[in-house]
C-alpha positions, -999 to +999 in steps of 0.1 A: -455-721-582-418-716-582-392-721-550-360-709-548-332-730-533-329-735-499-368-735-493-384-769-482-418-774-484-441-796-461-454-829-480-490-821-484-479-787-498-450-802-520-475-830-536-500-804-544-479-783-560-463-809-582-497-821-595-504-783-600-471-776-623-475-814-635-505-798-652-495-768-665-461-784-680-480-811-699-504-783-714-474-759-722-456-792-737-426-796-714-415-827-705-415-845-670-374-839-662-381-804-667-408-804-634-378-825-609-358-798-621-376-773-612-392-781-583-360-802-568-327-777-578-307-801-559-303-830-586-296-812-612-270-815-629-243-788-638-253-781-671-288-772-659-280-744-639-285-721-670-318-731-672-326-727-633-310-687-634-330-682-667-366-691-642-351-671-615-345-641-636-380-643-652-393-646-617-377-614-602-383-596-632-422-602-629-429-594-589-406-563-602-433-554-626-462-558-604-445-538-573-434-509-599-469-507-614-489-486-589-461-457-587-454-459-628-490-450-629-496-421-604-470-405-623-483-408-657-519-396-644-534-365-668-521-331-655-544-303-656-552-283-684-542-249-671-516-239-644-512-204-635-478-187-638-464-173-606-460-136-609-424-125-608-401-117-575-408-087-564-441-079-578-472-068-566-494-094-560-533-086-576-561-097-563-583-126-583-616-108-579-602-070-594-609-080-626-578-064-640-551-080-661-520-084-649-494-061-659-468-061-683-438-055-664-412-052-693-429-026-710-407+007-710-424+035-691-441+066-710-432+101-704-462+122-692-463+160-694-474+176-662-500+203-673-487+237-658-510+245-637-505+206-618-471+217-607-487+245-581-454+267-580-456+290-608-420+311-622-431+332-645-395+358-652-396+375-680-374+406-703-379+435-723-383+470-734-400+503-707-403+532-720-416+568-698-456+582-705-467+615-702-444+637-678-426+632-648-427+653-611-405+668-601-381+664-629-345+658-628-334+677-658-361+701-679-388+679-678-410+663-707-411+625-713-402+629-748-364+635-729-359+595-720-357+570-748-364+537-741-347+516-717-343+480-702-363+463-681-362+429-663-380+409-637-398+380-623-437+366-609-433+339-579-462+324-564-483+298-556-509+285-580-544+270-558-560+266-587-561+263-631-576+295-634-560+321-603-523+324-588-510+342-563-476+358-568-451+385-557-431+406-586-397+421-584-388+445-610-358+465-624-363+495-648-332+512-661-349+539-679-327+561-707-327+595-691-317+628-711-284+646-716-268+649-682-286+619-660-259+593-659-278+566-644-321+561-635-331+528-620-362+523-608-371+491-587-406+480-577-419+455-555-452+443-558-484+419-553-494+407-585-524+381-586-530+367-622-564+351-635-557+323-661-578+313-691-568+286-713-582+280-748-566+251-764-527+255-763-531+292-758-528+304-723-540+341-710-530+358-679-543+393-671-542+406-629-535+440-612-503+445-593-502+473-562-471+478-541-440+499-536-409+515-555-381+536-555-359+555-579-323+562-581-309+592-602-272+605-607-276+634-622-254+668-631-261+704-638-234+728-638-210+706-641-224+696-603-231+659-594-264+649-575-276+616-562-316+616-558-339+590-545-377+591-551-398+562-530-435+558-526-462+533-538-467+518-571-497+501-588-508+491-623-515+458-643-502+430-665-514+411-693-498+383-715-508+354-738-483+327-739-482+295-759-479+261-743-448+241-756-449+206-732-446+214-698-442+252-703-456+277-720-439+305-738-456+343-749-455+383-743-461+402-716-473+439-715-470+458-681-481+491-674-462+509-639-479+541-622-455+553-595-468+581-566-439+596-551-443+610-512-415+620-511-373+627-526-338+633-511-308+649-528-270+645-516-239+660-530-205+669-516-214+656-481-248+678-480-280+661-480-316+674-481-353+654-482-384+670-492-419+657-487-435+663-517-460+646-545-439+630-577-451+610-606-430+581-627-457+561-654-443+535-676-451+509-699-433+479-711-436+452-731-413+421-730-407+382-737-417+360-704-414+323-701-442+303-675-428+273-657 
């Protein structure tokens, strides 16, 4: 046992203690004067108080060791073999038990084409050619079809699509038909509900539906060297059909229309006069044009 300076122990407790470090000196081979100076700091002399610091400093240095020892070792205890990685800020949190792995949240999103008939609203305008059948009632000028060349016609389908194979749409056309020698201008303009039936066979898409509404017909017109202005109205009806091709997210074909038109009734106006007349007329046409489906 060791005491530092200053500390002055009782005489049963000083004589044990020398005999104790009396033994353990003689076994480690130190001499006697080492023990007094030891146990008694007080006579030593000067040039033993290296010796005395050296016993101090191996003294702190092993209650240092033993106090240390219990937190040196929590902190080297085995961690476990697997910690899980905390998701990253701001993503969703999965639960344990789904089964799923967890996403890859750097990977760069994938561009999905929405099938055509997904998107509910269907445009479907179109352009082309229209062209008189048969005869006309009452005629503007002689009569036969073989008068009107072919003409222009444009238009468009809007609706709403409740299913992959049925839409329901309204159509707005414009016919500028070619009229004869002496008809400066024949427009005809129709307004219609068109339902379409769809059938789609691989990346071919078929539409086929009636269409029933009403029209009317502007002329300018001269004979005589005399200027008219007619209009023809009544109902219209006939049919479309078209195969189109799908190209991503539309699709891309021909239509073919054909356009029956029942006059009731026409009016005539020129220098100020005006007259109507009730009175059955007749206007058939076909077309055939390019048409885009969105």
């Amino acid at each position: 046992m060791v005491f530092l300076p200053g500390f002055h122990p009782g005489p049963r407790v000083a004589r044990a203690t020398g005999s104790a470090h009396l033994k353990t000196l003689h076994t480690s081979g130190h001499s006697r004067g080492t023990l007094s100076r030891l146990i008694m700091p007080g006579r030593n002399s000067p040039s033993d108080n290296g010796g005395m610091h050296a016993s101090l400093g191996l003294t702190v240095g092993v209650f240092s060791i033993l106090v240390g020892f219990p937190a040196f070792a929590q902190e080297n205890q085995p961690q476990p073999a697997y910690e899980p990685e905390p998701p990253p800020q701001g993503s969703p949190q999965q639960h344990p038990s789904s089964g799923n792995p967890p996403p890859d949240y750097h990977q760069a999103p994938v561009s999905v084409d929405v099938p055509i008939y997904a998107r509910r609203l269907l445009v479907m305008p179109y352009i082309g050619v229209a062209t008189l059948i048969g005869s006309r009632s009452p005629p503007p000028v002689g009569g036969a079809s073989e008068s009107y060349d072919t003409g222009f016609r444009m238009g468009s389908l809007l609706g709403w699509r409740p299913s992959s194979h049925f839409s329901i749409n309204g159509e707005f056309t414009v016919d500028f038909l070619n009229p004869p020698k002496g008809v400066f201008l024949d427009v005809t303009l129709d307004l219609s509900f068109s339902p379409l039936f769809h059938l789609s066979i691989g990346k071919l898409e078929i539409v086929v539906g009636p269409k029933v509404g009403f029209s009317d017909e502007i002329q300018t017109w001269t004979v005589n060297d005399q200027s008219y202005n007619s209009s023809y109205s009544g109902l219209m009806f006939g049919a479309n059909a078209g195969v189109l091709a799908k190209v991503r997210s539309i699709a891309i074909g021909g239509l073919v229309s054909y356009t029956g038109r029942s006059y009731t009734g026409w009016c005539w106006w020129t220098d100020g006069e005006s007259r109507c007349r009730n009175g059955p007329g007749t206007l058939h046409t076909v077309s055939l044009g390019g048409v885009v489906l969105f």
